[in-house]
C-alpha positions as CSV (number, residue, x, y, z in Angstrom):
1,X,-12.4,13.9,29.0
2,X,-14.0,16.4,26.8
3,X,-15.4,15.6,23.8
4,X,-15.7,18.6,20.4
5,X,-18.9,16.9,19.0
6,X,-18.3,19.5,15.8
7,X,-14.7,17.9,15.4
8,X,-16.3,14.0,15.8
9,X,-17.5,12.1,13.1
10,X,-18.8,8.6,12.7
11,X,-17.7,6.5,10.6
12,X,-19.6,2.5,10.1
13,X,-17.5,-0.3,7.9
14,X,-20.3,-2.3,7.2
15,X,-22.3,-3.7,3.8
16,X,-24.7,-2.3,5.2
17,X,-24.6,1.5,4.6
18,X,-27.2,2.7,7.4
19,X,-25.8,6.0,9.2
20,X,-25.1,5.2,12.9
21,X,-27.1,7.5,15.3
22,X,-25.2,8.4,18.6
23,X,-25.7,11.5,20.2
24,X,-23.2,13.4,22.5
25,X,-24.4,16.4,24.9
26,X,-28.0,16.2,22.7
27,X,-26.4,16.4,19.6
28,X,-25.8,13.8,16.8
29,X,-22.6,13.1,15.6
30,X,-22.3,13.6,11.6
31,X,-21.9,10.2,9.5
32,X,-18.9,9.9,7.1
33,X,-17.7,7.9,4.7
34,X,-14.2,8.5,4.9
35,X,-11.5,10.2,6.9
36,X,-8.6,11.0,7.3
37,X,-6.2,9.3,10.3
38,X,-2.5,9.6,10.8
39,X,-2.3,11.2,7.6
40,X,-4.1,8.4,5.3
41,X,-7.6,8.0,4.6
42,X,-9.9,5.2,5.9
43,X,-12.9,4.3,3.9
44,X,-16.0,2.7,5.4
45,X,-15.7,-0.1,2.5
46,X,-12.1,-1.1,3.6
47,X,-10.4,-1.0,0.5
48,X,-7.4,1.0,-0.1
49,X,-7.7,2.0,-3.4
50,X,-8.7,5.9,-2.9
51,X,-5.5,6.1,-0.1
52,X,-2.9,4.8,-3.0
53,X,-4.8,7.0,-5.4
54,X,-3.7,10.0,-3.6
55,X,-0.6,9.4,-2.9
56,X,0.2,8.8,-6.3
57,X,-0.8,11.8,-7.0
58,X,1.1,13.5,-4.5
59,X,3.9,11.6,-5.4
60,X,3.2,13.1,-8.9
61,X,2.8,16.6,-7.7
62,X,6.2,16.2,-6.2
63,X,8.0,15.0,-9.0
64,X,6.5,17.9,-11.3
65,X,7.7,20.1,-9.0
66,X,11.2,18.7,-9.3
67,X,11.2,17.7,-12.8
68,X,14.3,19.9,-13.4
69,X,16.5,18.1,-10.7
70,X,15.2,14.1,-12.1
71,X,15.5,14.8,-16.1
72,X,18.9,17.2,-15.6
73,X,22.3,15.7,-16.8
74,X,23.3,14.1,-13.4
75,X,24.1,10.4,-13.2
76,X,21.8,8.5,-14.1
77,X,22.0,6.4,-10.9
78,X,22.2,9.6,-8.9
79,X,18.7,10.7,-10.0
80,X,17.1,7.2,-9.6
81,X,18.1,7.2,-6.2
82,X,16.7,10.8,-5.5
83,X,13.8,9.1,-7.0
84,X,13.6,6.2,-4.9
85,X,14.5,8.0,-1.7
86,X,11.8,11.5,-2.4
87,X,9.4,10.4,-4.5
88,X,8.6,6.6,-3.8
89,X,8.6,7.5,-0.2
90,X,5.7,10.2,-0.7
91,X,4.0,7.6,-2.6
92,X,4.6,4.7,0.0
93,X,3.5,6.3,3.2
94,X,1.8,3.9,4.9
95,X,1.8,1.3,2.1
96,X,2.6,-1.8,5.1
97,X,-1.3,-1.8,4.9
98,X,-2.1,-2.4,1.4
99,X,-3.0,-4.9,-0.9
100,X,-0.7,-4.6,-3.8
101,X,-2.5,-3.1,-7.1
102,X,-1.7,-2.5,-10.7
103,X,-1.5,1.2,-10.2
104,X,1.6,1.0,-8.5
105,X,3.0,-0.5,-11.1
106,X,1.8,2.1,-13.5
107,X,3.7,4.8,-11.5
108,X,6.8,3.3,-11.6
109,X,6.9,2.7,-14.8
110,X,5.6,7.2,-15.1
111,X,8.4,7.5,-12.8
112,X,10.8,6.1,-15.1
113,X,9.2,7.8,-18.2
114,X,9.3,10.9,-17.3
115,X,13.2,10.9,-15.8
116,X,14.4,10.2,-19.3
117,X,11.8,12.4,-20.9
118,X,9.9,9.1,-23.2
119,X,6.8,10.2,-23.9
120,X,3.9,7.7,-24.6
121,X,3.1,8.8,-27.8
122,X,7.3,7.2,-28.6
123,X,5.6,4.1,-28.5
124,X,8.5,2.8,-26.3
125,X,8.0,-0.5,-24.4
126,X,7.8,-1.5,-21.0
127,X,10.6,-3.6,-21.2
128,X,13.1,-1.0,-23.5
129,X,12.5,1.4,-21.1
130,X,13.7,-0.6,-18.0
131,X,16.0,-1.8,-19.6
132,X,17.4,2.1,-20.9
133,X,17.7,3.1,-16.9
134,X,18.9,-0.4,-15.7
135,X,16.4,-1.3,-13.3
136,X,13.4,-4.3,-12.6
137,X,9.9,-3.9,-11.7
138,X,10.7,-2.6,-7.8
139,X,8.2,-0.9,-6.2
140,X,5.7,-4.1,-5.4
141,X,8.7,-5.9,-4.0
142,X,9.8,-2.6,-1.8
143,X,6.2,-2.9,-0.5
144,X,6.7,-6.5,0.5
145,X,9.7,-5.6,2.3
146,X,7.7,-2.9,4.3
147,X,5.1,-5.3,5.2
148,X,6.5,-8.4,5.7
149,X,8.9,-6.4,8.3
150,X,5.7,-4.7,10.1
151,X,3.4,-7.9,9.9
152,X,6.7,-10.0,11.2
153,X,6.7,-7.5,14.5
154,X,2.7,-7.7,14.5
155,X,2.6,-11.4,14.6
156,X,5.4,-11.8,17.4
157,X,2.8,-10.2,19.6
158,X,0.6,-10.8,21.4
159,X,-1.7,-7.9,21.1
160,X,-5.2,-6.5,19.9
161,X,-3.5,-5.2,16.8
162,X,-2.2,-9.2,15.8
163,X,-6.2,-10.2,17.0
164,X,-7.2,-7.7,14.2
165,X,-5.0,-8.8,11.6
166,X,-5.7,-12.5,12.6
167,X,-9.8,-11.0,12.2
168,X,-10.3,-13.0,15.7
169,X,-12.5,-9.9,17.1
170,X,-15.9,-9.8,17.6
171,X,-18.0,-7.9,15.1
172,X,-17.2,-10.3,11.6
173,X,-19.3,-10.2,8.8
174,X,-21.4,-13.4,7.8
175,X,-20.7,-14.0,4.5
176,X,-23.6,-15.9,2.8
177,X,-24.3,-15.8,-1.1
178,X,-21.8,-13.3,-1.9
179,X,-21.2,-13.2,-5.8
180,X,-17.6,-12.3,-7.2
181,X,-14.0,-12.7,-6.3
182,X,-12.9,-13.1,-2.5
183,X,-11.0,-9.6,-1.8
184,X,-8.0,-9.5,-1.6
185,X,-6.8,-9.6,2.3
186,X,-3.7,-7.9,4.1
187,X,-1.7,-10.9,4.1
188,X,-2.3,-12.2,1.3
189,X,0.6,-10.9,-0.5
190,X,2.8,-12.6,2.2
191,X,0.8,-15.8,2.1
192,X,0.4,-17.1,-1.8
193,X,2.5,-19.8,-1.6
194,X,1.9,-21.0,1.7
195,X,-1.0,-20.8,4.5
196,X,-1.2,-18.4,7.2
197,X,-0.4,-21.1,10.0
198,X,3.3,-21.6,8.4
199,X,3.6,-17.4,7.9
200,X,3.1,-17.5,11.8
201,X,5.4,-19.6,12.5
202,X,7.8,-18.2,10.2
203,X,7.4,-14.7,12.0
204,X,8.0,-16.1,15.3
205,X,11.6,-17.5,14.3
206,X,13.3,-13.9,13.6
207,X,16.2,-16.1,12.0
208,X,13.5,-18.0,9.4
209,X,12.0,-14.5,9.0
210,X,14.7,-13.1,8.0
211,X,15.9,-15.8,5.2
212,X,12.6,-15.7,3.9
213,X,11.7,-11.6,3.6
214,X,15.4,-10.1,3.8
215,X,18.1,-9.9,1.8
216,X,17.0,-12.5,-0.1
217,X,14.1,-11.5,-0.7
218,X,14.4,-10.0,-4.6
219,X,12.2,-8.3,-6.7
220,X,10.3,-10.4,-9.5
221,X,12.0,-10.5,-12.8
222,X,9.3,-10.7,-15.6
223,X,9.8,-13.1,-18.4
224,X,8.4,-11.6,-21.5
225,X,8.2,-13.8,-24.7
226,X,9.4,-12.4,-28.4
């Protein structure tokens, strides 16, 4: 096998931010801290942050571009699916690997603003405007579904891939005297109720798996008091 050393980078996900010196056919490979792989970016400080960033702007770019078709006089439930079916899937490639964040939130809610043409400066709530296209908070609950149906596959298996997730490789980080908040994992969206043994023995009964991430599976209905 061949190798382009000008093609290759390097890329260390460490705390420790020392470049990584190997050196193909005399030549050093360059050090990066971020590339881009199957069409989302990896970071060398493993959060996900700058990958959802971007494709909410592409999802963004994409509805600009359409804005005619989503704000036009069609049915209203006609344009929310060519919302949900173009736009949210621009913004939700390859969302089975996130951790769920706030600015997710925010772009639903854009999404929604800008199909009935409510502009902030209306001072329109939240809550009015969900309610004025008929629809919940949706698109942490369509991310749930995505992952809880790839980590369900993951955890069936026995692979490298499931020995990643389960972080049962060799290479882990010592934590000692770490100030802050423990980060937020993959499967920790799956997993606030109840520990990761019972999620893996959830995922290996497809029928348990199924009545706990399908169907039934709904989207959270926020409670707001007057």
């Amino acid at each position: 096998m061949e190798m382009n050393v000008g093609k290759t980078k390097v890329m260390r996900i460490s705390r420790q931010q020392s470049p990584v010196k190997i050196m193909v056919n005399q030549k050093q490979l360059e050090n990066v801290e971020s590339f881009k792989y199957l069409g989302s970016i990896l970071t060398n400080d493993e959060r996900c942050t700058c990958e959802i960033k971007r494709r909410i702007a592409m999802a963004k770019a994409a509805f600009n571009k359409k804005s005619a078709l989503f704000t036009s006089t069609l049915d209203l439930q006609l344009r929310k699916k060519l919302v949900k079916g173009y736009i949210w899937r621009i913004a939700l490639y390859g969302a089975e690997t996130w951790t769920l964040q706030k600015h997710l939130e925010s772009f639903e809610m854009w999404c929604w603003r800008r199909m009935e043409k409510i502009s902030w400066t209306d001072h329109v709530r939240n809550e009015d405007v969900l309610l004025r296209v008929k629809e919940q908070r949706n698109i942490l609950h369509e991310i749930r579904k995505r992952k809880a149906n790839w980590i369900g596959h993951i955890l069936r298996r026995n692979c490298v891939l499931q020995r990643v997730t389960e972080g049962k490789i060799q290479g882990g980080i010592e934590v000692t005297g770490r100030q802050g908040r423990r980060r937020r994992n993959l499967l920790d969206d799956l997993k606030e109720r109840r520990g990761y043994s019972h999620l893996k023995e959830e995922a290996l009964d497809r029928t348990m798996w199924r009545a706990r991430f399908g169907r039934g599976f709904g989207p959270v209905v926020r409670q707001t008091t007057k």
